[in-house]
N, C-alpha and C positions, 0 to 999 in steps of 0.2 A: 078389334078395330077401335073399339070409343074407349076410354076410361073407365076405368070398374071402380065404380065408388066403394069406399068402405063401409063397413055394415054398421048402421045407426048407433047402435048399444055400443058396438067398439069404439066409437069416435066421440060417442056421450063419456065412456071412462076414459078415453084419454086424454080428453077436456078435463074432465074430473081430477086425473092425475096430474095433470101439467101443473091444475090451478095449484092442487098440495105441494107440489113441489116448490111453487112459487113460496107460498105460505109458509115453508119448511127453510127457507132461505136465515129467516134471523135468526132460527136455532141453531143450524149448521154453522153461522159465522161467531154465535157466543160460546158454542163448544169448542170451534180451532183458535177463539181468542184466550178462552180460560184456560187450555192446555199451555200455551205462549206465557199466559199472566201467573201459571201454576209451574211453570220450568223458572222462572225469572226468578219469585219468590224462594224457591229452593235454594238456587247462587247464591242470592243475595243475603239470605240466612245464613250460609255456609261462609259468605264471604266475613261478615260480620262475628260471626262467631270464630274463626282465625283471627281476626282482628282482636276480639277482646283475649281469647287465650296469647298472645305474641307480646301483648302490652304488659305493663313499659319495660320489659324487660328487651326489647329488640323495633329499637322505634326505624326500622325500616319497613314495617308493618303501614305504617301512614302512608307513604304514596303507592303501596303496594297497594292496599286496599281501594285507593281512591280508583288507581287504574284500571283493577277489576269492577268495581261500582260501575267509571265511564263506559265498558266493554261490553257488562253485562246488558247496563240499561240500550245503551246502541243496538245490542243484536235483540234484544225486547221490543225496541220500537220497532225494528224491520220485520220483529217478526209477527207483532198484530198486523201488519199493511198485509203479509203474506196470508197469516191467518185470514183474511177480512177476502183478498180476493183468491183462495180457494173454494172459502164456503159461495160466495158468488160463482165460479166456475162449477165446481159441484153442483148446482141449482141449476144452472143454464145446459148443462150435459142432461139434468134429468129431463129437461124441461125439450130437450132437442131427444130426447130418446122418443116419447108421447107424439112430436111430429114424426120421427121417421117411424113412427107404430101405423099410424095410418093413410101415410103416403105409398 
């Protein structure tokens, strides 16, 4: 008939947990950003180093690289904004798991 409340110690850990979860948010978002900032620096080395093997002997290499440079850095930017609101989703899942634990 009434609401069965949850048992004290369960609902003290997952208070507990929610809080970590919270807490865990700026690591989760420096990891999915360093992966983003660790894929870019790859290209961009790779791009660069085509560039100086190409020169001068094949100067189509200049807007070749310039274009890959605009491309790579473009999908870089999009892809810290993505990085940034995963590790926020990731956090708010954990954080909504702790509620439906003792609802």
């Amino acid at each position: 008939m009434g609401t069965k409340l949850p048992d004290p110690k369960t609902l003290v850990d997952s208070v507990a947990d929610g809080v970590v979860e919270a807490a865990e948010a700026p690591a989760r978002i420096a990891k999915n950003v360093a992966t983003v900032a660790d894929s870019f620096a790859g290209e961009m080395k790779a791009n660069m180093d085509d560039f100086k093997a190409r020169m001068p002997d094949d100067l189509s290499v200049i807007p070749d690289a310039a274009i890959k440079a605009v491309g790579q850095t473009t999908k870089a930017g999009l892809g810290m904004f993505e990085a940034f609101g995963k590790g926020v989703m990731d956090t708010l899942e954990g954080i909504k798991g702790q509620i439906q634990r003792v609802l």
